[in-house]
N, C-alpha and C positions, 0 to 999 in steps of 0.2 A: 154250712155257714157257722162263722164261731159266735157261742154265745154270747157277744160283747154286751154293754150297756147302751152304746150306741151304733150306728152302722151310719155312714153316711154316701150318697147317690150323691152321682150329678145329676139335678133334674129343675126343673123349670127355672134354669139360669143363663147368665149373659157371657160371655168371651169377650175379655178387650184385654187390651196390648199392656196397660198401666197395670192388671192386675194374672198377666199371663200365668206366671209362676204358679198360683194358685188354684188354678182353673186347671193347669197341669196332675197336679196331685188329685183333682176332683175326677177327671176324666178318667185317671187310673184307676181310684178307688169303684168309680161306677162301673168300670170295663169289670171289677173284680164282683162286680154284686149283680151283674146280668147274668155271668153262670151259673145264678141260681134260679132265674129267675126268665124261662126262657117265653112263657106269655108275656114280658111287656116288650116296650119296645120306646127308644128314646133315642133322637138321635140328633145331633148339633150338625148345623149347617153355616156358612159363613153367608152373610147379603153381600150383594155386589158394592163394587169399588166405590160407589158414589152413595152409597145407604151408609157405610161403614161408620160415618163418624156420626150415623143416628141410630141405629140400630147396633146392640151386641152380636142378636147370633138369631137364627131360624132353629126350633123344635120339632121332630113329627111324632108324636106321641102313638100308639098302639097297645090297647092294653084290652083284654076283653075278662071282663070280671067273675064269668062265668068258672074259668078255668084259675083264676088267681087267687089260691091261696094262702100267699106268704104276705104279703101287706094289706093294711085295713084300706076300707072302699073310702073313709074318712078321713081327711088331711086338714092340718092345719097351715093357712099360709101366712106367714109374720112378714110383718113390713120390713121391705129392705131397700126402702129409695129409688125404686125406679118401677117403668108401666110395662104392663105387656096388652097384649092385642092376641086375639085369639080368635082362629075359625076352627068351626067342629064341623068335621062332615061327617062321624055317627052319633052315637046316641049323645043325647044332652047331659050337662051337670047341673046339681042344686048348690047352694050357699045361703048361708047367711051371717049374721056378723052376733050372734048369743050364744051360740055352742051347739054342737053335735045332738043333741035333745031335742032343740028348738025346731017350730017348724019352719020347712025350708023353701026358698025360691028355686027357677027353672031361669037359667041362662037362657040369653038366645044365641043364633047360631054366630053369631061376630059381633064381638065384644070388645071394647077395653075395660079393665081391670085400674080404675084410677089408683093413686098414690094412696097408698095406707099408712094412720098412726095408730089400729087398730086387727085384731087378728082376723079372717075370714075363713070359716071352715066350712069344707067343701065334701061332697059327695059322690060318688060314684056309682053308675050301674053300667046292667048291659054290655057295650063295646065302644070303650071311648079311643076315637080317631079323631085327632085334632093337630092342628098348625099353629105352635106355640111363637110370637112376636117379640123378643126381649131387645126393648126400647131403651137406651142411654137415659141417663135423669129426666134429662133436656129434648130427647131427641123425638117425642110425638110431637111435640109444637112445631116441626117442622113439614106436618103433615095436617094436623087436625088444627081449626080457629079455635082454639079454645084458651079459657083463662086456666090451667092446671089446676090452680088454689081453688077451684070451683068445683074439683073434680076429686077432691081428700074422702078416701070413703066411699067411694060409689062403686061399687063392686063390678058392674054390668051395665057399661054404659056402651047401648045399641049403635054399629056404625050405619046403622040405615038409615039413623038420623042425619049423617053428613053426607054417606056416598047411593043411595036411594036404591035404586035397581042393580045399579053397577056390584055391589055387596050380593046377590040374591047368582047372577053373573058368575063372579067368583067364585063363590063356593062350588056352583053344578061344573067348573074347571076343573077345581082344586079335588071334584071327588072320581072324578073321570083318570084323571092323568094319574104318573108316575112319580114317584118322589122328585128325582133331579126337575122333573117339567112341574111339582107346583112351587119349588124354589124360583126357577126359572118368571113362574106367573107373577108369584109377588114381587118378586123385582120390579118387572116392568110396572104392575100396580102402581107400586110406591112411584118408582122415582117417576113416573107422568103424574103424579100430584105433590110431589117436591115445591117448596114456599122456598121463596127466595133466601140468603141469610140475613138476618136481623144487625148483624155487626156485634150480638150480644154475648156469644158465644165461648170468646177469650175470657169472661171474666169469670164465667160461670164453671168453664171447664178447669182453670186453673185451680178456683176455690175446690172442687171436688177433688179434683186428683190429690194437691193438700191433705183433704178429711181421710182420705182413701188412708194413702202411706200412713196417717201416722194414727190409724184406727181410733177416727173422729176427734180424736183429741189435739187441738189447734186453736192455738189462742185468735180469734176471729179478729179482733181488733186490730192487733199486727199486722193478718193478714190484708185488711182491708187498708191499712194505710200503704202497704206494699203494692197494691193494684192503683193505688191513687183514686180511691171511689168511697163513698159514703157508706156508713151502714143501712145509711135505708134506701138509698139507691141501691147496694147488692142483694137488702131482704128483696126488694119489689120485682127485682131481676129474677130469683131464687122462684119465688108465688109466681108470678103471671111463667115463667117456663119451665119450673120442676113443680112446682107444685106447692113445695115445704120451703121454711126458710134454713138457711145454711146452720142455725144454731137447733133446728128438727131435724136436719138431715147428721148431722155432728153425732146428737143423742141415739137415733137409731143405727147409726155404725157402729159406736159404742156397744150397743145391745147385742148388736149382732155378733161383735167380736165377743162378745161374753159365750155365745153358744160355743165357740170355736174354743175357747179357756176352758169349757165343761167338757167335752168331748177329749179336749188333752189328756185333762187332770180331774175325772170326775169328783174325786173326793177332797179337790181345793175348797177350802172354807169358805163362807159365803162374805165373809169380809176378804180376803186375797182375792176371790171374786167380782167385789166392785172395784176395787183398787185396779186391779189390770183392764176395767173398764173404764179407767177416769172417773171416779167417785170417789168421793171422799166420805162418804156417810151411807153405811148398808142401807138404812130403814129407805132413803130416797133412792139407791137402787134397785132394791127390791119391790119400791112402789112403779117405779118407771118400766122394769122390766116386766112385772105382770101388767100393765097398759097395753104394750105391745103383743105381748105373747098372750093372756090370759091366763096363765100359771104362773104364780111364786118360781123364784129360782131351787128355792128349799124343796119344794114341791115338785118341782121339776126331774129335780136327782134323787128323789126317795119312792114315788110311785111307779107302779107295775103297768103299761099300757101297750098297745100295740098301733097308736094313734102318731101317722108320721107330723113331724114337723118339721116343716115346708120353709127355708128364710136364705137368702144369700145366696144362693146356690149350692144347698146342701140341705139334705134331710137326714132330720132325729128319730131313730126307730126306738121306741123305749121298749127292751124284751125283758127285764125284770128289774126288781127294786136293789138299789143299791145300800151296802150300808152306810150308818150314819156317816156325814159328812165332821171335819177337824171342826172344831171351833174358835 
């Protein structure tokens, strides 16, 4: 593997159609970083025809930590606008939201992972087998009662609280069967507890695809006189079914295309840096970006670590320090 500054996997991310192209370059790049790396194991699966416009893509993760040497058992995962849903059928993971030092919690076995404007690192042992759920902004509401906005932050929120026994079911399925048969399982899962649609759906998808293309930068106002709808009729849209409002969800696209401009051009200056973020003033992106991430961007591109960072559908392997960045 070459010694780059970065390396970047596909892995704990979503597949859609608006952002194909992209996902294209991720799958090659990850095809190219599994022959190295023959304990893990990652693999994208499509949900069926009638999940698709709430769901991105099915995970089956396989990693057994005993034998994996090349990446750390600790990840960090940055928020990047959308939920996932997770069953483990080996060993559990820890989290918490202070840092790799701190001490840490025990996931249970089927989880949602709520919307983040904060980073969560996570830990690894043992032999982690798990069925990763990557959920459209919008698309748990169409599954779980819930208010999203209520769910910012919550790392590990139990589905035994919605689906009881049926959840406990599941799993002794999903650890029995074969790959193709536990895609097969969730399918039927989901769509036998499929919610009607809300009618809301046009307004929200459209505002996102917008933030999407033009990497969060979108004059909101505009756009909402173009939908013919209120600003606070779209925020309350935004909360009760993504979680964030369209002007949080804007700012962490933003962020996120910032990693994607570091990985380009590691030694782009940390003003050209905000600037291709939509910022016009370092010091407030630099504050905005350590919120999300919990590292400076300065910090980011000068330290030696071997701690991946988990955000969009792409991880940051830092394998040594670079030099100083332009100013």
């Amino acid at each position: 593997m070459k010694a780059a500054v970065y390396h970047m996997v596909m892995l704990l991310s979503g597949i859609d159609t608006a952002i194909s192209f992209a996902c294209l370059q991720l799958s090659l790049i990850f095809h190219q970083f599994k022959t190295y790396i023959t304990t893990m194991k990652a693999d994208l699966y499509a949900p069926s025809s009638a999940l698709k416009p709430f769901i991105d893509n099915y995970m089956l993760v396989d990693i057994n930590w005993q034998e994996m040497t090349t990446i750390s058992p600790v990840w960090r995962l940055v928020p990047f606008g959308q939920v996932s849903m997770l069953f483990l059928f080996g060993d559990s993971h820890e989290y918490n939201m202070k840092g790799p030092d701190e001490p840490m919690l025990t996931t249970s076995q089927a989880f949602v992972v709520g919307q983040l404007t904060q980073p969560i690192w996570l830990k690894f042992k043992g032999h982690t087998r798990l069925l990763k759920v990557q959920f459209k902004p919008s698309g748990l509401k169409q599954l779980l009662p819930l208010n999203m906005h209520e769910c910012i932050n919550v790392a590990s929120i139990d589905l035994g609280a919605f689906w009881g026994r049926d959840v406990h079911n599941l799993l002794e399925q999903l650890y029995e069967s074969s790959d193709g048969e536990k895609i097969s399982l969730l399918n039927a899962f989901f769509e036998h507890r499929l919610k009607p649609d809300n009618g809301q759906a046009p307004y929200i998808e459209y505002t996102l695809k917008q933030l999407q293309l033009n990497n969060g930068r979108v004059n909101l106002g505009k756009l909402e006189e173009k939908l013919g709808i209120s600003n606070r009729h779209l925020e309350r849209l935004f909360k009760n079914n993504v979680g964030l409002s369209p002007k949080e969800i804007s700012k962490i696209i933003r962020l996120n295309y910032a990693f994607h401009c570091i990985e380009k051009d590691p030694k782009m200056s940390l003003t050209e840096l905000a600037y291709e973020s939509g910022y016009y003033d370092q010091a407030h992106f630099s504050k905005d970006f350590k919120t999300i991430t919990g590292v400076s961007p300065s910090k980011l591109v000068t330290r030696k670590s071997n701690e991946l960072f988990v955000t969009h559908g792409k991880c940051f392997v830092k394998q040594a320090p670079l030099t100083s960045t332009k100013n």
